[in-house]
PDB file with SEQRES, HELIX, SHEET and CRYST1 records, atoms N, CA, C and O in Angstrom:
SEQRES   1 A   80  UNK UNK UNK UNK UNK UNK UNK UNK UNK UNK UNK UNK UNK          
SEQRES   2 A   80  UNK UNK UNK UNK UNK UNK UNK UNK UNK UNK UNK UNK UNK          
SEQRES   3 A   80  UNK UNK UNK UNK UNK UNK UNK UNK UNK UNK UNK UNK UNK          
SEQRES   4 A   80  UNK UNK UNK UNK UNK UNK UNK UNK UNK UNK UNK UNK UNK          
SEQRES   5 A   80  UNK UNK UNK UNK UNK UNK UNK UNK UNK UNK UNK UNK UNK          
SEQRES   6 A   80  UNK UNK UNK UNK UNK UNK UNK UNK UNK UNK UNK UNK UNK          
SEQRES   7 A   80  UNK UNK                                                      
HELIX    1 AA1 UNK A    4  UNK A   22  1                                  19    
HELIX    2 AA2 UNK A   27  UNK A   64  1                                  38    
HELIX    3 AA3 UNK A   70  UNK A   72  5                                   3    
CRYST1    1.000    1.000    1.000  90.00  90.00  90.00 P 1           1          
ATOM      1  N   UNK A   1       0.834  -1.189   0.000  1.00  0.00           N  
ATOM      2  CA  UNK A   1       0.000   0.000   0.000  1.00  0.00           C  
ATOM      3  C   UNK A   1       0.882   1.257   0.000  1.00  0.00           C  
ATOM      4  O   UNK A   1       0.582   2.273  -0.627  1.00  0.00           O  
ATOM      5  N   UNK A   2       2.081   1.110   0.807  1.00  0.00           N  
ATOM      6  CA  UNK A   2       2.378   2.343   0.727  1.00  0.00           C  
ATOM      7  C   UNK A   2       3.422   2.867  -0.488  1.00  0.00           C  
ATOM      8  O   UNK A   2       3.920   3.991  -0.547  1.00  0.00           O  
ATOM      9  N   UNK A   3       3.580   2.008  -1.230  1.00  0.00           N  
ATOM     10  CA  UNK A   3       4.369   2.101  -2.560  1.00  0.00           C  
ATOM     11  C   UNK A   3       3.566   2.717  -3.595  1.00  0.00           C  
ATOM     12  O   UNK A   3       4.042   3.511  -4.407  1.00  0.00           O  
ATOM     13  N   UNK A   4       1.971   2.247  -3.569  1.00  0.00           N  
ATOM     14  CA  UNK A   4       1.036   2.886  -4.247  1.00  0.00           C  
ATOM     15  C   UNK A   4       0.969   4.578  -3.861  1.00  0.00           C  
ATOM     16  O   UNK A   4       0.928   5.441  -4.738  1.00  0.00           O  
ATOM     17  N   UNK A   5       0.968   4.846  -2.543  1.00  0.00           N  
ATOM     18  CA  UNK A   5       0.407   6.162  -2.225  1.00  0.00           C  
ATOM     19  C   UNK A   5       1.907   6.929  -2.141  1.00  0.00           C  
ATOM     20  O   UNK A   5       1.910   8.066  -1.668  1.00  0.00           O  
ATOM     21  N   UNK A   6       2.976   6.435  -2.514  1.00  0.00           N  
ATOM     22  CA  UNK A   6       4.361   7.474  -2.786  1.00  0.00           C  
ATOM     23  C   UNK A   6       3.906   7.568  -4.121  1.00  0.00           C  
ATOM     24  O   UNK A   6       3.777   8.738  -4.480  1.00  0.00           O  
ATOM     25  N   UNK A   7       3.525   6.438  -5.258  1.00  0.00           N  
ATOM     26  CA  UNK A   7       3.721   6.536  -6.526  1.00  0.00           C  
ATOM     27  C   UNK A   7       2.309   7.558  -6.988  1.00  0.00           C  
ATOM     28  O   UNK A   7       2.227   8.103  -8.089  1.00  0.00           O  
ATOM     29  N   UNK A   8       1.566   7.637  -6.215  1.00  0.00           N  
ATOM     30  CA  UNK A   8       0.112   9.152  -6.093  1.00  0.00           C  
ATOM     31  C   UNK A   8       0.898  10.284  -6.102  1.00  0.00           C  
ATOM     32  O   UNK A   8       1.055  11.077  -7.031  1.00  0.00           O  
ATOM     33  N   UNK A   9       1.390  10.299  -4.975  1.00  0.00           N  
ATOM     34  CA  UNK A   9       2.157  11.025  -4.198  1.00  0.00           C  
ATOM     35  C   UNK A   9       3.082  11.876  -5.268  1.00  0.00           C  
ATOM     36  O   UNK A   9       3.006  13.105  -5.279  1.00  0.00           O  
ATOM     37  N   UNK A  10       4.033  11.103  -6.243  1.00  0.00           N  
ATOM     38  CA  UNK A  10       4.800  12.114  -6.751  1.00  0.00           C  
ATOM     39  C   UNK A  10       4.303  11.915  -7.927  1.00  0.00           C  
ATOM     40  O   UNK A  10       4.872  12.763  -8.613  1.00  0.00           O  
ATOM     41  N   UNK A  11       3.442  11.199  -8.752  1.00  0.00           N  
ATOM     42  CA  UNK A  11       2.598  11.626  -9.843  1.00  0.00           C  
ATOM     43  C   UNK A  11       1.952  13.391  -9.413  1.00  0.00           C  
ATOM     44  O   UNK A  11       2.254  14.342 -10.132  1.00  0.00           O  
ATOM     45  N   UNK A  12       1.387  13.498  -8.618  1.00  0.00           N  
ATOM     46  CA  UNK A  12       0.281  14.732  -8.100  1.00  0.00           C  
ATOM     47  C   UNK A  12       1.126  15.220  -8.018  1.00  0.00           C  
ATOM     48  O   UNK A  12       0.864  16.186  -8.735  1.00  0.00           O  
ATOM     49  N   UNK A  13       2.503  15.445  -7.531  1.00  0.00           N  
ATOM     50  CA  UNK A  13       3.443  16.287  -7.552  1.00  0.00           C  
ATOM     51  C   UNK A  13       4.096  17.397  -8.573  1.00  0.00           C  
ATOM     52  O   UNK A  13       4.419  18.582  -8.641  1.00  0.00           O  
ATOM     53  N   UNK A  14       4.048  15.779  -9.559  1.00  0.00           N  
ATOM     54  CA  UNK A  14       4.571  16.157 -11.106  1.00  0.00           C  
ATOM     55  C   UNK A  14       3.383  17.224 -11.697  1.00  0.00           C  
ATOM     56  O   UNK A  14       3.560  18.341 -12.182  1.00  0.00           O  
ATOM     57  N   UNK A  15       2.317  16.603 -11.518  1.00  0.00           N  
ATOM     58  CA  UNK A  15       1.480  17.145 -11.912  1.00  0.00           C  
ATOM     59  C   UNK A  15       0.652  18.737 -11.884  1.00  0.00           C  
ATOM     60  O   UNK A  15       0.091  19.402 -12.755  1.00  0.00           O  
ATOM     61  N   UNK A  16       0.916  18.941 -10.357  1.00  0.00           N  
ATOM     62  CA  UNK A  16       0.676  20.316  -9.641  1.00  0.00           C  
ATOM     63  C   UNK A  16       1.459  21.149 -10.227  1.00  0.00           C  
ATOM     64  O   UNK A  16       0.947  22.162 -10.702  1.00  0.00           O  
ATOM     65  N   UNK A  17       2.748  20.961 -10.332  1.00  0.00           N  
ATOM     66  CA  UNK A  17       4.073  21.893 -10.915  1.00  0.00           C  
ATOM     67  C   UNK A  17       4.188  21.846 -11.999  1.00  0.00           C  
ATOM     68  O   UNK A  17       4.827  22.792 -12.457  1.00  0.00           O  
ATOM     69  N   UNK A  18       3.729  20.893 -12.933  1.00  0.00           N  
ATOM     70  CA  UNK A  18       3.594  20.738 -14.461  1.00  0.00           C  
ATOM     71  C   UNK A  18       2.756  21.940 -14.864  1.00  0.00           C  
ATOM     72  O   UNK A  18       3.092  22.854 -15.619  1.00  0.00           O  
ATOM     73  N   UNK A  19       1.256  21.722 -14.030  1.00  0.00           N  
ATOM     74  CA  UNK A  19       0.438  22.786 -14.594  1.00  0.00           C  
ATOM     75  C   UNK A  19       0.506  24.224 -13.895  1.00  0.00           C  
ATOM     76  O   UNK A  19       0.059  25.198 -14.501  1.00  0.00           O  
ATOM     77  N   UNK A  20       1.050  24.354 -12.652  1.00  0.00           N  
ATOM     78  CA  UNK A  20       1.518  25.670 -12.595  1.00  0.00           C  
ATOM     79  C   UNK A  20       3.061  26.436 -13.151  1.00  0.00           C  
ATOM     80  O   UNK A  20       3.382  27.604 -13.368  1.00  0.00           O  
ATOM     81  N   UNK A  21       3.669  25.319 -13.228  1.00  0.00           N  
ATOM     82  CA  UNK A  21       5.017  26.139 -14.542  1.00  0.00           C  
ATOM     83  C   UNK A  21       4.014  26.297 -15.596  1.00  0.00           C  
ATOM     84  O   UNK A  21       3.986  27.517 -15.757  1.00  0.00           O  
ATOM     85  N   UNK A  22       3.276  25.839 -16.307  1.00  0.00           N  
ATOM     86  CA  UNK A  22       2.781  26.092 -17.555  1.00  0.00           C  
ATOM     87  C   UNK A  22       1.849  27.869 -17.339  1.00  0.00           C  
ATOM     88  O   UNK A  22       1.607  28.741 -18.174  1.00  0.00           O  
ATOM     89  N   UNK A  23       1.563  27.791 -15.921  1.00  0.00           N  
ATOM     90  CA  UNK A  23       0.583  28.993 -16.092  1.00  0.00           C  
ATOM     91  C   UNK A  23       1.088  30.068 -15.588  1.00  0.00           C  
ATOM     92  O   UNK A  23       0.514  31.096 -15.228  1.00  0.00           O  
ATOM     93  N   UNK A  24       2.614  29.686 -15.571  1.00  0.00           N  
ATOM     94  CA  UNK A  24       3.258  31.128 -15.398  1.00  0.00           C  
ATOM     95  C   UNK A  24       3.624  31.451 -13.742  1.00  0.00           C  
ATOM     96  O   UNK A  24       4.132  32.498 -13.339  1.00  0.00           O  
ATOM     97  N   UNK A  25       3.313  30.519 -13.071  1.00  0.00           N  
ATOM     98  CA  UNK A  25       3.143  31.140 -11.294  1.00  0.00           C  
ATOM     99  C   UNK A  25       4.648  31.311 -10.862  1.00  0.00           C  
ATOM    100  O   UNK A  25       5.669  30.823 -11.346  1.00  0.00           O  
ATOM    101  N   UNK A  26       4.467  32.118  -9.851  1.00  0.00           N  
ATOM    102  CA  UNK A  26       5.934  31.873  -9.036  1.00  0.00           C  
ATOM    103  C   UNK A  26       6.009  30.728  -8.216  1.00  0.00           C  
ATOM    104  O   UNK A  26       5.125  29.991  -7.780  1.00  0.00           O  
ATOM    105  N   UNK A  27       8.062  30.717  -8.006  1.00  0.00           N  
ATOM    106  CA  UNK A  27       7.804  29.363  -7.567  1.00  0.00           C  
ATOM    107  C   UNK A  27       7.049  28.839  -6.241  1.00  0.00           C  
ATOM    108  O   UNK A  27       6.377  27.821  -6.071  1.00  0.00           O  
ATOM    109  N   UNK A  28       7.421  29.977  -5.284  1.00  0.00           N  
ATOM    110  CA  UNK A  28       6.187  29.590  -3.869  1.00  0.00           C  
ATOM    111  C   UNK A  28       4.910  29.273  -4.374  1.00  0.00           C  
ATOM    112  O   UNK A  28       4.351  28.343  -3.793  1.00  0.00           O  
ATOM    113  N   UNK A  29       4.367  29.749  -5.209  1.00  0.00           N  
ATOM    114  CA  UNK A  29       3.038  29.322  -5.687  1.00  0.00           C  
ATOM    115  C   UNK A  29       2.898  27.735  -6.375  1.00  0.00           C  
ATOM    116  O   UNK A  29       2.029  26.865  -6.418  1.00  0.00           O  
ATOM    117  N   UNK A  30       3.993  27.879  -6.768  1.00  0.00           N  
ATOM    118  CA  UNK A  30       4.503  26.575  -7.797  1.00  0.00           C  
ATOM    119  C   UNK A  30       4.649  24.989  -6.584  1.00  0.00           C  
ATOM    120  O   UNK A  30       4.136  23.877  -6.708  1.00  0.00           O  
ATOM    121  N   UNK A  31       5.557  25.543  -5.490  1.00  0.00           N  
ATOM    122  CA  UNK A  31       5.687  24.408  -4.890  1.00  0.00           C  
ATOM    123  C   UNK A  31       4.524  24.356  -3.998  1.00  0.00           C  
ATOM    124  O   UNK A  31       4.472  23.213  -3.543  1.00  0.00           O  
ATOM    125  N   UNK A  32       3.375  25.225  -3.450  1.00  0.00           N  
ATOM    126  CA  UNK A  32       2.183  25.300  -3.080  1.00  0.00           C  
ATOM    127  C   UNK A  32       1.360  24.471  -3.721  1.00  0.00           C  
ATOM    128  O   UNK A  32       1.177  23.410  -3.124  1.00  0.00           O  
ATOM    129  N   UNK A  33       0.978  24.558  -4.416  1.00  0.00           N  
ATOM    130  CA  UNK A  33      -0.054  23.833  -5.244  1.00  0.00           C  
ATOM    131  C   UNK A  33       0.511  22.256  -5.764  1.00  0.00           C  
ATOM    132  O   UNK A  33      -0.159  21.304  -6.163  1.00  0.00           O  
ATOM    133  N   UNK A  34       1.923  22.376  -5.604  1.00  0.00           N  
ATOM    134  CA  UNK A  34       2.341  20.606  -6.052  1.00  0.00           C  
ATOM    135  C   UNK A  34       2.580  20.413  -4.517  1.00  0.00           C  
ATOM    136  O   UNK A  34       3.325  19.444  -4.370  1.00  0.00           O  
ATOM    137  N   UNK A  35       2.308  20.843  -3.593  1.00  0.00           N  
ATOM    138  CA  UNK A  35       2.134  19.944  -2.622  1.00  0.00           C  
ATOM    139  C   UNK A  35       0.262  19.320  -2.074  1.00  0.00           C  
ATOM    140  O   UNK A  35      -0.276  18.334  -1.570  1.00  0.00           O  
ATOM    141  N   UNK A  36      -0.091  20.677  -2.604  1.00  0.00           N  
ATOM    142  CA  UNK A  36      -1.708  19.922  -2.271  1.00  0.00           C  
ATOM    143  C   UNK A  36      -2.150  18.979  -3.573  1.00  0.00           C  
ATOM    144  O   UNK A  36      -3.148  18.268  -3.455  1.00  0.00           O  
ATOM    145  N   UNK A  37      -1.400  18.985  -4.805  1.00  0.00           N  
ATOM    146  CA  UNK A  37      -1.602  17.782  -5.476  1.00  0.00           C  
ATOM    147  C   UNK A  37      -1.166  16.711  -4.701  1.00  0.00           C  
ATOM    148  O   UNK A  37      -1.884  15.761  -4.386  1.00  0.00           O  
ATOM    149  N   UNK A  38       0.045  16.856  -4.379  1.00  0.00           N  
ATOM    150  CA  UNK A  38       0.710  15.464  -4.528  1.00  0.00           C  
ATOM    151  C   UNK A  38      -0.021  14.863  -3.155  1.00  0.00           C  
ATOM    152  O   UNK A  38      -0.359  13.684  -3.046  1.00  0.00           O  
ATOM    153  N   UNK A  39      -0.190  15.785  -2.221  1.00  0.00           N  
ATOM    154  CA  UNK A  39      -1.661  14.869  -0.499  1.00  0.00           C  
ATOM    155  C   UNK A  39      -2.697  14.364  -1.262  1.00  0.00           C  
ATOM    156  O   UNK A  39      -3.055  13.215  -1.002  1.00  0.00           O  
ATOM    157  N   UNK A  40      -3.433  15.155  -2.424  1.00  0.00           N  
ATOM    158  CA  UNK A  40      -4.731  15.288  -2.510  1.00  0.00           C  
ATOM    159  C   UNK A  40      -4.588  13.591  -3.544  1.00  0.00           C  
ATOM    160  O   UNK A  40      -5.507  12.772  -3.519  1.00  0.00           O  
ATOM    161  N   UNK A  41      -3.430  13.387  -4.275  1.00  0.00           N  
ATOM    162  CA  UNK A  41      -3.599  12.391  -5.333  1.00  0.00           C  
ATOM    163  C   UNK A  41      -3.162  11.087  -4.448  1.00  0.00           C  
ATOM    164  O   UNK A  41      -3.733  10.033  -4.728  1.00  0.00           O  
ATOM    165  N   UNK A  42      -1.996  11.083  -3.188  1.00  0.00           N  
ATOM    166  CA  UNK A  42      -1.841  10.386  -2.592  1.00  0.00           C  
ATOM    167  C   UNK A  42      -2.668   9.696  -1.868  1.00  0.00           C  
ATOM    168  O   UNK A  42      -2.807   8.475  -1.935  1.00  0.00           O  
ATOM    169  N   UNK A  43      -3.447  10.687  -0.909  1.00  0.00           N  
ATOM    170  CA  UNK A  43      -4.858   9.881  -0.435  1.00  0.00           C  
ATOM    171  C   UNK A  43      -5.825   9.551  -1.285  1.00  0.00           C  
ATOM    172  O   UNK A  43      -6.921   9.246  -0.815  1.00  0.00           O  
ATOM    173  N   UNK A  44      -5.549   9.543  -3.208  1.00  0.00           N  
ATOM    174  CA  UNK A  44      -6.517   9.316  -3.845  1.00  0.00           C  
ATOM    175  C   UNK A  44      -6.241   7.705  -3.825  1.00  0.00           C  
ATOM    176  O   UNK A  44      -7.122   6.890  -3.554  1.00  0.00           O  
ATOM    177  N   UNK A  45      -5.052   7.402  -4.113  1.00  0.00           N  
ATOM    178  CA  UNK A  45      -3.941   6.102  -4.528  1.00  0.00           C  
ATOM    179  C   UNK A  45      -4.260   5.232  -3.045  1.00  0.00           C  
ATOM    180  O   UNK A  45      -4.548   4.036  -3.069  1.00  0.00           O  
ATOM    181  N   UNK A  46      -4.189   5.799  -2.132  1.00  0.00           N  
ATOM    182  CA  UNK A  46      -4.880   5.285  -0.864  1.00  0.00           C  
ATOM    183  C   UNK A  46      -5.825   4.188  -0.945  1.00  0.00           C  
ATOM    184  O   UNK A  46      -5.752   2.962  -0.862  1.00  0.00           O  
ATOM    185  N   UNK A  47      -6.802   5.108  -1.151  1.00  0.00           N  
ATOM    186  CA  UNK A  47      -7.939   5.207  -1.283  1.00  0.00           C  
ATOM    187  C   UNK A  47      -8.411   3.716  -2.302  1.00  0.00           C  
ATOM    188  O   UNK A  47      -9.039   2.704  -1.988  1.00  0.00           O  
ATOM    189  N   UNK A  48      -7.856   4.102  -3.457  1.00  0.00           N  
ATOM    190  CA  UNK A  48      -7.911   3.187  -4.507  1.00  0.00           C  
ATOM    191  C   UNK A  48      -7.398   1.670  -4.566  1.00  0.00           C  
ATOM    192  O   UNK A  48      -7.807   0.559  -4.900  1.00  0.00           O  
ATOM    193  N   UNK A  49      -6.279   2.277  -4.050  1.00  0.00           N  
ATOM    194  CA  UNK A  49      -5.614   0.770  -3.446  1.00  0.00           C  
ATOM    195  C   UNK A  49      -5.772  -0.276  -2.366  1.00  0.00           C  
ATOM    196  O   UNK A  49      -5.411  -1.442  -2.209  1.00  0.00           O  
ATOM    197  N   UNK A  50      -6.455   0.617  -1.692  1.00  0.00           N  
ATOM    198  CA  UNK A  50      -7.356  -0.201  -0.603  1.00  0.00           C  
ATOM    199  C   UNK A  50      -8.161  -1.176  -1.293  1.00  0.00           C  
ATOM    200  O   UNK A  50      -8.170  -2.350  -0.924  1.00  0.00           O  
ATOM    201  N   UNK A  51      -9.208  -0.539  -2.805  1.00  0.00           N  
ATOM    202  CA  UNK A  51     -10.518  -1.027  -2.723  1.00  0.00           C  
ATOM    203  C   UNK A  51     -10.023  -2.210  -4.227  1.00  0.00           C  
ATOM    204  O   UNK A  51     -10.731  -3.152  -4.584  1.00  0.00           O  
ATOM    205  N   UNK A  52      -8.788  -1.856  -4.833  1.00  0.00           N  
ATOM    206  CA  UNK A  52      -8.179  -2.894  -5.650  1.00  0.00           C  
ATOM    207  C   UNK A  52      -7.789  -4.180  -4.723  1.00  0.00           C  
ATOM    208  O   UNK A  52      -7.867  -5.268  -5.295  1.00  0.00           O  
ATOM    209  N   UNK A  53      -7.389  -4.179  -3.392  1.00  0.00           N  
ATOM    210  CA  UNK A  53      -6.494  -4.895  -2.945  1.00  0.00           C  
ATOM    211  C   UNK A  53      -7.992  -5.609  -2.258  1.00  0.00           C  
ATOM    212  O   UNK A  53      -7.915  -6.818  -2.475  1.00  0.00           O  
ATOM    213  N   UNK A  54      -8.833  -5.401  -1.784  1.00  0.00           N  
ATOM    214  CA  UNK A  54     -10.299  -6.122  -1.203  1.00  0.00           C  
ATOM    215  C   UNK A  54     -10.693  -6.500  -2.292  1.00  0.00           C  
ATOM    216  O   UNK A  54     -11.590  -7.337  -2.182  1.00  0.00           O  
ATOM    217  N   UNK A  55     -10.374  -6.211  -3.490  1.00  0.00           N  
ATOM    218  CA  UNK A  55     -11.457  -6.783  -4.674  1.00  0.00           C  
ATOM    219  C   UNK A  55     -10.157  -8.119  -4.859  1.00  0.00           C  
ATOM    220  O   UNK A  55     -10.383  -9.326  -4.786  1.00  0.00           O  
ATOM    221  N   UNK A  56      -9.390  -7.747  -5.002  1.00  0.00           N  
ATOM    222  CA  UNK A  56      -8.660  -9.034  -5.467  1.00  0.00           C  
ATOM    223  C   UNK A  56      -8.464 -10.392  -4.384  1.00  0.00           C  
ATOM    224  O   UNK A  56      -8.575 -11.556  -4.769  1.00  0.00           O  
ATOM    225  N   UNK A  57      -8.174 -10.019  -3.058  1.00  0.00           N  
ATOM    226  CA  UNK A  57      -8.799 -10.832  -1.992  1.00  0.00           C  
ATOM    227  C   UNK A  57     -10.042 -11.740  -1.968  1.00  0.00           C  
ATOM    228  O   UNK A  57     -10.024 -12.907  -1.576  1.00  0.00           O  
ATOM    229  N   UNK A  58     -11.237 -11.016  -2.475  1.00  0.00           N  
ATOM    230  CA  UNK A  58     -12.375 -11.445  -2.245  1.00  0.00           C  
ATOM    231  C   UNK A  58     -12.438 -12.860  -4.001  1.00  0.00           C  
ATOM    232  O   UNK A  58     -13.012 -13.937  -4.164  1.00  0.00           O  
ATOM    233  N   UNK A  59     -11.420 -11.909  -4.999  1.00  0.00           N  
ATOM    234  CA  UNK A  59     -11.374 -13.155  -5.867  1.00  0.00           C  
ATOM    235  C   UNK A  59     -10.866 -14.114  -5.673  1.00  0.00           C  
ATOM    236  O   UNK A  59     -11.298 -15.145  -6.188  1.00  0.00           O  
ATOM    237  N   UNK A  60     -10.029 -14.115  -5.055  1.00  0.00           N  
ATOM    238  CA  UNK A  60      -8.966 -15.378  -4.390  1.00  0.00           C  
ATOM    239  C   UNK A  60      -9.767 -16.387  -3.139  1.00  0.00           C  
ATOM    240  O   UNK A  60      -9.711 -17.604  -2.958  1.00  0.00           O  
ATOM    241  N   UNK A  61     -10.469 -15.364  -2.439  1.00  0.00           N  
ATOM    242  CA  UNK A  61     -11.130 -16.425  -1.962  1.00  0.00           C  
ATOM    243  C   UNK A  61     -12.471 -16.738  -2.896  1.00  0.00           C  
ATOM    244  O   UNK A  61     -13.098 -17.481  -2.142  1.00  0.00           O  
ATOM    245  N   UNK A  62     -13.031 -16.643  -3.737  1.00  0.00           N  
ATOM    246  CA  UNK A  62     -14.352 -17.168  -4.561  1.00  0.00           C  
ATOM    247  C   UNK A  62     -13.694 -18.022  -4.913  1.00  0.00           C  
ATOM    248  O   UNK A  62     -14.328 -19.074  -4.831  1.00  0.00           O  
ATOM    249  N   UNK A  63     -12.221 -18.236  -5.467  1.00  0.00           N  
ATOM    250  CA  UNK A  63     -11.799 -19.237  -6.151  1.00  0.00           C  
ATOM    251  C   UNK A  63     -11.297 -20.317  -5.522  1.00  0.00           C  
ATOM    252  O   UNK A  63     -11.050 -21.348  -6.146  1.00  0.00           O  
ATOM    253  N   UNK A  64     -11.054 -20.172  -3.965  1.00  0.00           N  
ATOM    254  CA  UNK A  64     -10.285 -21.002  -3.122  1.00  0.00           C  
ATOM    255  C   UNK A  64     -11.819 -22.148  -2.972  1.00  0.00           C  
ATOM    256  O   UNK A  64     -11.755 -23.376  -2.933  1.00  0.00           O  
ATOM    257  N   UNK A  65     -12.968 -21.399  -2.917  1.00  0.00           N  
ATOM    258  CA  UNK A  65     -14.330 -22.293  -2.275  1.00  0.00           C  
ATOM    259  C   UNK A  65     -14.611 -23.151  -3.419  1.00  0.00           C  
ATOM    260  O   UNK A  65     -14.409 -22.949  -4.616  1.00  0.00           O  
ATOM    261  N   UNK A  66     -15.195 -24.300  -2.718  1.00  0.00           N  
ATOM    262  CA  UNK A  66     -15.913 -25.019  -3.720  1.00  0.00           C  
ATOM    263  C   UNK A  66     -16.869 -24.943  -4.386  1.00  0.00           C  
ATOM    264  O   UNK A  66     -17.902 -24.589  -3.818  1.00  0.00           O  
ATOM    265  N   UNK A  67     -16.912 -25.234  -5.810  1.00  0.00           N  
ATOM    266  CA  UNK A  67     -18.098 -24.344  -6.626  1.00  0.00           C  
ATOM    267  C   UNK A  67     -18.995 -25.717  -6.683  1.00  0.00           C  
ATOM    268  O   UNK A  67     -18.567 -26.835  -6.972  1.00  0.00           O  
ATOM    269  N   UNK A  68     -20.258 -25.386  -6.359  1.00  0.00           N  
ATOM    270  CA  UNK A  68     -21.096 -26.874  -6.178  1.00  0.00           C  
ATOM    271  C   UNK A  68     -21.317 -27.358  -7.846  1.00  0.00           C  
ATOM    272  O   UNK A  68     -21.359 -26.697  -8.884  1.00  0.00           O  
ATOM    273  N   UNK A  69     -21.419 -28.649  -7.603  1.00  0.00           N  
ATOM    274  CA  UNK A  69     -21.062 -29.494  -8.830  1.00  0.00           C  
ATOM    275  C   UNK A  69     -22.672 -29.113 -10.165  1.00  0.00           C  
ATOM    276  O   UNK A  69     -23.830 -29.222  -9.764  1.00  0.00           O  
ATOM    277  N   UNK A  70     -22.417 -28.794 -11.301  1.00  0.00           N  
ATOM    278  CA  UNK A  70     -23.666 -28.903 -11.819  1.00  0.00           C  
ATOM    279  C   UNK A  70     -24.262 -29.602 -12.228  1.00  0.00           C  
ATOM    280  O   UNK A  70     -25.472 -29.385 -12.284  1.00  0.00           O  
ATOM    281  N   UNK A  71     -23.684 -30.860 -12.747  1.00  0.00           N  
ATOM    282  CA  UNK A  71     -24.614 -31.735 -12.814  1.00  0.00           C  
ATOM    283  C   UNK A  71     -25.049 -32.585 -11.951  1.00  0.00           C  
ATOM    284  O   UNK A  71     -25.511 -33.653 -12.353  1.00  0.00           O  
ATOM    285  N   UNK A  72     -25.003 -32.351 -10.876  1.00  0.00           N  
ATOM    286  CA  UNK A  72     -25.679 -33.295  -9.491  1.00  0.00           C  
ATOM    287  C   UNK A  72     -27.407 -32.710  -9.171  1.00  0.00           C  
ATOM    288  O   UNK A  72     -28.304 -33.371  -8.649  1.00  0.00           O  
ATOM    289  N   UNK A  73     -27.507 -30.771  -9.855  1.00  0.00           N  
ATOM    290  CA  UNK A  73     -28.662 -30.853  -9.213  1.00  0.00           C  
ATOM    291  C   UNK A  73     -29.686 -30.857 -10.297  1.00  0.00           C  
ATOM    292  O   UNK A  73     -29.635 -30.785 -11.525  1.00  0.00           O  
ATOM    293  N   UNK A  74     -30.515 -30.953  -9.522  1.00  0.00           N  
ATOM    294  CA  UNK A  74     -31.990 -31.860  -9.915  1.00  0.00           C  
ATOM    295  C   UNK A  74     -32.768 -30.515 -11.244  1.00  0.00           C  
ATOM    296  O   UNK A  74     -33.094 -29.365 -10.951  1.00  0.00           O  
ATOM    297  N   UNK A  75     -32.869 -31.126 -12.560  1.00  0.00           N  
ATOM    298  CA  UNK A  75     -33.353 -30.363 -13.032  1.00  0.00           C  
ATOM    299  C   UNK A  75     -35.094 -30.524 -13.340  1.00  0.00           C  
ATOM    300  O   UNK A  75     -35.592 -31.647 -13.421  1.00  0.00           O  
ATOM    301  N   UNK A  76     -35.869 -29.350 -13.484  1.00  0.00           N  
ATOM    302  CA  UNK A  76     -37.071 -29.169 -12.694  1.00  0.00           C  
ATOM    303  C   UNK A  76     -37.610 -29.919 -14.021  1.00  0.00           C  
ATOM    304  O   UNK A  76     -37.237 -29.713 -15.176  1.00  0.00           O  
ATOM    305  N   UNK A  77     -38.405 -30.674 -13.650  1.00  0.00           N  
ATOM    306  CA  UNK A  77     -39.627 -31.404 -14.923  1.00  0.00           C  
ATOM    307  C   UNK A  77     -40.065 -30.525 -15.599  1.00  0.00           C  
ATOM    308  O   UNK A  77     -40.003 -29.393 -15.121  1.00  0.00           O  
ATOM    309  N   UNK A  78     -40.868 -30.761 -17.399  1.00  0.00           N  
ATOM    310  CA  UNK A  78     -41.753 -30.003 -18.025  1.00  0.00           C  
ATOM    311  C   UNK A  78     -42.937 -30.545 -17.320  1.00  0.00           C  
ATOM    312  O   UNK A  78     -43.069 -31.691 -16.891  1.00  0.00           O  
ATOM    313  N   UNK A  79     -43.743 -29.608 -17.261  1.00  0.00           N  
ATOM    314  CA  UNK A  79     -45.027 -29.986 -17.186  1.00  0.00           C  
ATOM    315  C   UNK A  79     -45.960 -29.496 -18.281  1.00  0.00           C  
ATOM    316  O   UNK A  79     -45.748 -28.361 -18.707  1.00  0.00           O  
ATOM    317  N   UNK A  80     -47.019 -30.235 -18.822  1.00  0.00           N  
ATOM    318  CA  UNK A  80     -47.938 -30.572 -20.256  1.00  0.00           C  
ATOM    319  C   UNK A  80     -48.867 -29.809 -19.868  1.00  0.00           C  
ATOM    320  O   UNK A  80     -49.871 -29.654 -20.564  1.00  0.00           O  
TER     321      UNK A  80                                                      
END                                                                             
């Protein structure tokens, strides 16, 4: 988990300072705003990675259980 939320972390970084060098800011402004990217994308990666890492769990166990057999159950009569 926490490899995910460094790799948020300095994506949002890149990102904050990418688009404020582009818009001209100074740099206090510059390293301002790539720091509330890089919290705001980190707890996104958090966030995300939490709910990747329960989804893939929950597949591992569907697959660990036994899947009941299909041709054992009883299939329902036509009726005329």
């Amino acid at each position: 988990m926490k490899p995910l939320m460094i790799l948020g972390s300095l994506v949002g970084f890149l990102i904050g300072a990418g688009f404020s060098l582009a818009g001209n800011c100074p740099w206090p402004t510059v390293l301002w705003r790539a720091g509330v990217a890089a919290l705001l994308a980190g707890m996104l990666a958090r966030w995300w990675g939490r709910i990747w890492v329960e989804g893939l769990h929950s597949a591992i166990e569907q697959r660990r259980r036994p899947r009941p057999n299909v041709n054992s159950e009883a299939k329902p009569g036509v009726k005329s």
